[in-house]
N, C-alpha and C positions, 0 to 999 in steps of 0.2 A: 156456062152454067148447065147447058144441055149436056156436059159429057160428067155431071153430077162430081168434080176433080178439084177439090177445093186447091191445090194445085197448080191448074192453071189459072184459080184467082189466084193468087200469088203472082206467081210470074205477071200477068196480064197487070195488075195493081203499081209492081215496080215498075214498068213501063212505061205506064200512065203518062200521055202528054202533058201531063198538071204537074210531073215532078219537074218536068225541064228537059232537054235534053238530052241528060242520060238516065237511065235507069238507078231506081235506089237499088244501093249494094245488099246484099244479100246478109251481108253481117248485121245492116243496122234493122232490115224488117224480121232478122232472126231474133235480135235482142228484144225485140217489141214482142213478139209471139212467144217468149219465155223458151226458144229452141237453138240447137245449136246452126252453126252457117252449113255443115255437114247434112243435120239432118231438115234444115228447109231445102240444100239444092236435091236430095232425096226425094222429098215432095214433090216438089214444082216437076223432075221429068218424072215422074210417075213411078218408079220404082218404091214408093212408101206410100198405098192409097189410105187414108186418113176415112174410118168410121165409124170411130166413136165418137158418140153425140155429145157429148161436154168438148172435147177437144174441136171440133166443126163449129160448134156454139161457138167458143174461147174465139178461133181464129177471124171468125167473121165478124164477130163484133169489134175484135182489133182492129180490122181492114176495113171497117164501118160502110159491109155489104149490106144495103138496106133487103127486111127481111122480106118482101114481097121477090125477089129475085131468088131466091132461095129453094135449096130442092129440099129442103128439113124445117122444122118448127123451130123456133128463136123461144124458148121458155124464158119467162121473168127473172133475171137471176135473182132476186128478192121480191118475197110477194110483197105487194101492193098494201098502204094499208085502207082501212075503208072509210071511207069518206064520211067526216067527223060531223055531228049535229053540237050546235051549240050547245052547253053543260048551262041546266036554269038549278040554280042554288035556292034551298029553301026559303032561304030572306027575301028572296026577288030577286037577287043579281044576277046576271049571264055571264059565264065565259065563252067567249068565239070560239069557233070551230077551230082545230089544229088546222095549221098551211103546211105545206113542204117547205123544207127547211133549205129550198132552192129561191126563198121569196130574195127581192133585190138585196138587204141586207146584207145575207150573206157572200156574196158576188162583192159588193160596193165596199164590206170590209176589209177584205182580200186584199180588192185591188189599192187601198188605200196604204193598206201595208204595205203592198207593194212599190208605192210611190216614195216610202219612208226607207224602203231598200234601197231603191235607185237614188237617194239623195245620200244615201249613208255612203255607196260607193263609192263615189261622183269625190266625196269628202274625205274618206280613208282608204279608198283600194278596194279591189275586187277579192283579194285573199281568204280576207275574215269572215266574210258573208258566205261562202263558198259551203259552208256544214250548213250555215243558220237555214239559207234558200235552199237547196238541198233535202232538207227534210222537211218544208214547208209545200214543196213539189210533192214528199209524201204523203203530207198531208191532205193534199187537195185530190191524188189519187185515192186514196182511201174514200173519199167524201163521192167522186165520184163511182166506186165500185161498191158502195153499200146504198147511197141512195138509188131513191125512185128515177122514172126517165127523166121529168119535169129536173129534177135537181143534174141529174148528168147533163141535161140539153144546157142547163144554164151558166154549167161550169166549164164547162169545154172551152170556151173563149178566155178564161180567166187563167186554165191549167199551161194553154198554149202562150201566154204573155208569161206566166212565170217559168216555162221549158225556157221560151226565147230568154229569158236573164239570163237563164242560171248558163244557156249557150254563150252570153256573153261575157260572164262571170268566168268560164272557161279559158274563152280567148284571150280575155284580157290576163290574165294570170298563168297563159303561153302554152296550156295544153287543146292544141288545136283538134284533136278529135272524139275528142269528148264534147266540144263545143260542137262542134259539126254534130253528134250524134243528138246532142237535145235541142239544136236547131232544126234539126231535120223533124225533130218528132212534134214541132212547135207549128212545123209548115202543115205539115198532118192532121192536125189539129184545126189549125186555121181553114183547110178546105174544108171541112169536114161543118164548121160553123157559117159557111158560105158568109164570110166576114172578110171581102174583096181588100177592104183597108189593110186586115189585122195580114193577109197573106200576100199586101206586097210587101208592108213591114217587115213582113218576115223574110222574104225572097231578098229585099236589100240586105237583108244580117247575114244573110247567105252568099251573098255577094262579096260583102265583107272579108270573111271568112274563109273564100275563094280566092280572092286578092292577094290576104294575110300568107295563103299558101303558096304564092307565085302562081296559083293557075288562071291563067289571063281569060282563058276560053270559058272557063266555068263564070269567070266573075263577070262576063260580059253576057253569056246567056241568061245566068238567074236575076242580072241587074236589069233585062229586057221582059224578062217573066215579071217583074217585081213593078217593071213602067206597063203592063201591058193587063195588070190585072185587074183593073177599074177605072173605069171611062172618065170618074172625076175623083182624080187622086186630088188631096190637096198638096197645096203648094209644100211644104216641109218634106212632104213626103216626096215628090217629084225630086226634089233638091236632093233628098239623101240616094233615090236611087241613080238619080243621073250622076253623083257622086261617083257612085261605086261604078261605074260604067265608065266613068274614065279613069277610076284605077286601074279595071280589065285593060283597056285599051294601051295604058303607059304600060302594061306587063304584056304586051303585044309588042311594042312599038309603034303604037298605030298615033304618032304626033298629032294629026290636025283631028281625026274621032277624040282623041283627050282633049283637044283647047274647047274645042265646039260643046263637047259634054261638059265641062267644067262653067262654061259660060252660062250655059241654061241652067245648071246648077244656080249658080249665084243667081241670077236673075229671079227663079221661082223661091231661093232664102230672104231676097231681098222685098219679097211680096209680102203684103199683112198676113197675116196670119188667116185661113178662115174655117176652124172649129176643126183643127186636127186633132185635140184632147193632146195626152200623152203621147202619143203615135210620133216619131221624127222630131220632137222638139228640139230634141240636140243639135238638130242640123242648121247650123247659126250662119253668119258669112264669115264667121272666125274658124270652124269649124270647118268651113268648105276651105279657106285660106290654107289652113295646116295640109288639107287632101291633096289639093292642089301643089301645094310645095313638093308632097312626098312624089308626085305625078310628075315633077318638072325635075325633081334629082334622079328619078327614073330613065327619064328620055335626057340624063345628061344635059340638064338646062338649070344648074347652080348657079348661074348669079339670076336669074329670074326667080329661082324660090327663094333667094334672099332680097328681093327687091321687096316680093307681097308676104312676106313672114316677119319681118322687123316691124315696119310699121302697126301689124295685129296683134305686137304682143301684149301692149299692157289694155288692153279689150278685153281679155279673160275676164267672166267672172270670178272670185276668190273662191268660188265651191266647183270651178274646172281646172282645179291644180293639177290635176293627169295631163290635159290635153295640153294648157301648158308645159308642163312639163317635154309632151312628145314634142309640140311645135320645137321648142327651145333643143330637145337631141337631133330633131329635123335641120334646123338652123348651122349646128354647128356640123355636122356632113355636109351643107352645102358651103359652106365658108371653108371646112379643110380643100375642098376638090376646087377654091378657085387660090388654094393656096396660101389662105390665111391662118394659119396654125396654129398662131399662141391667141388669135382673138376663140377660133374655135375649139380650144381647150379649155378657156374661160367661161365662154357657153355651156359647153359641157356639164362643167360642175353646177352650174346651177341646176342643168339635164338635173343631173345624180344626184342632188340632195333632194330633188322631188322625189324619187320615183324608189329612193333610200327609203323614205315615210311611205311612199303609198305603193311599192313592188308591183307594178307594173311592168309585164315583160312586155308591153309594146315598147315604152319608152325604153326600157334594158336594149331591144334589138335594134335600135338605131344609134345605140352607143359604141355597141359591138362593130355597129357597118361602120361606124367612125372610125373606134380602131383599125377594122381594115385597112379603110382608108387610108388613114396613118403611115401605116405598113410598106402598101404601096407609091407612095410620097416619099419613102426614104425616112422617114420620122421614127425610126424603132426606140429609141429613148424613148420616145412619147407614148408612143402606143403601149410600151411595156408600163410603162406611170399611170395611163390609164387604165390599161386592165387590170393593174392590184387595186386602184382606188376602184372600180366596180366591183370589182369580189370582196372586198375588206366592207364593201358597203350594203352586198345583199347576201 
């Protein structure tokens, strides 16, 4: 701040030990700062000094550089209005003062929709919702860039749960860095509201995310960032980050850190419940079962993911027809690699008629590993019979 270079906040922000590990990329705090990746790495070495005051304003308030650290004035970007006296009506009646329109209300309808989101998925796919949440996220920027502070402070928690959907809404529907780019701005969010819960939640979807991309090191750090960021995570939550901590570890090869993590896993899904809200609910013991299996086809341990995925299938809820459905393309990759081929073709198709209805490319890409599979088996009939019925199907 002494060398007055908004600049090296930049650089010093992406660095930030709260991101994890590595540095955020330069493309996705470019896209948050409305500039291109050209002209933020301009900034940050000092070849572009940045002084005009709306653009200094813009940037630091993206980078939620609190204004006392500041070598310039933070102006209102909308004035304030004034503090309303009751309206007394001739008859005698009163009207109340006006509140900000950040009172709980509008926070609790939000998020209420937002629970009607996650159950629509849960039921039809991540596809369709993909416009509706999408401009729902615009929505509540908007709310947040014309309201008062009180309304910003109150919606920041509420914008960073619906960034992390619409992050998973991505994933699940297979464009992995889009996802990545609104989870990222979800974690941002979450420090920013020092809400410990909402930013390991979100460090596990990042973990996720990192897994989904084969990067083992990523998904093991942010899954450590994600157990490391609140002294009393509840149980759900423990459960889904130790989750994802042994998926890092099976995309390592690291056998015995994946049994150990998956065991703590189950153990803290197997705990009551105690006042997680929302937050990890998904993370069931049928849910850690599926993890688990895809962690044991990983480290080449197929008949063990079929020993604990048979038994958990008819467990599903009927509104987890996805996971169902992955469990079941999970099942039949590990039944083709111990050689059973016309059972896991049969599998299969069940895989496919889920994920026909609810287009899921998680469940697509463990169809695909099955073809492989296939492939490699000697089974090309098969695999060629499978992949027209996938394509003929999505």
């Amino acid at each position: 701040m002494r060398d007055k270079d908004i600049g090296g906040v930049m650089r010093a922000w992406r660095r930030h030990a709260s991101h994890g590990s590595r540095p955020v990329p330069q493309t996705v705090l470019a896209h948050e700062l409305g500039i291109t990746q050209s002209q933020l790495s301009r900034i940050e070495n000092g070849r572009h000094r940045i002084r005009d005051l709306d653009k200094l304003t813009h940037y630091a308030r993206t980078l939620g550089v609190p204004a006392e650290l500041l070598w310039f004035e933070l102006d209102e970007p909308v004035p304030r209005l004034p503090v309303a006296e009751p309206l007394q009506l001739r008859n005698g009646a009163e009207i109340p003062a006006v509140t900000s329109v950040a009172e709980p209300g509008l926070s609790d309808s939000l998020l209420a929709t937002l629970d009607e989101y996650v159950l629509a998925d849960r039921l039809a796919g991540s596809r369709a919702l993909l416009p509706i949440v999408t401009q729902q996220t615009r929505f509540i920027d908007h709310l947040q860039r014309t309201g008062q502070a009180g309304t910003r402070a109150e919606l920041r928690g509420v914008q960073a749960r619906f960034d992390e959907f619409l992050g998973w809404l991505h994933q699940d529907a297979g464009n992995l860095p889009d996802a990545a780019r609104w989870t990222a701005r979800a974690a941002r969010l979450a420090q920013k509201t020092r809400d410990h819960h909402l930013l390991s939640y979100v460090r596990a979807r990042q973990s996720s995310l990192a897994a989904d991309a084969d990067n083992g090191h990523a998904a093991v750090d942010l899954a450590r960032s994600a157990l490391g960021a609140a002294a009393e995570l509840t149980h759900p939550q423990r459960a889904m980050a130790l989750c994802q901590l042994a998926r890092g570890h099976a995309r390592l090869g690291n056998t015995d850190d994946c049994i150990r993590a998956l065991d703590h896993a189950i153990h803290h899904a197997r705990h009551p419940d105690n006042g997680s809200g929302n937050l990890a609910c998904h993370c069931t013991t049928e849910y850690i079962t599926m993890e688990a299996a895809d962690c044991l086809i990983q480290l080449d341990r197929p008949a063990e993911a079929i020993d604990i995925l048979e038994p958990r299938l008819p467990d599903w809820a009927p509104e987890d027809r996805r996971d169902l459905g992955r469990s079941l393309a999970l099942l039949a990759v590990a039944l083709a690699r111990t050689d059973e081929l016309d059972h896991a073709l049969e599998v299969a198709d069940h895989a496919l008629a889920i994920t026909a209805e609810i287009r899921s490319a998680r469940i697509e890409r463990e169809l695909y590993r099955l073809i492989r599979q296939l492939h490699l088996l000697g089974g090309t009939d098969k695999a060629a019979e499978l992949r027209t019925a996938v394509h003929n199907a999505l």
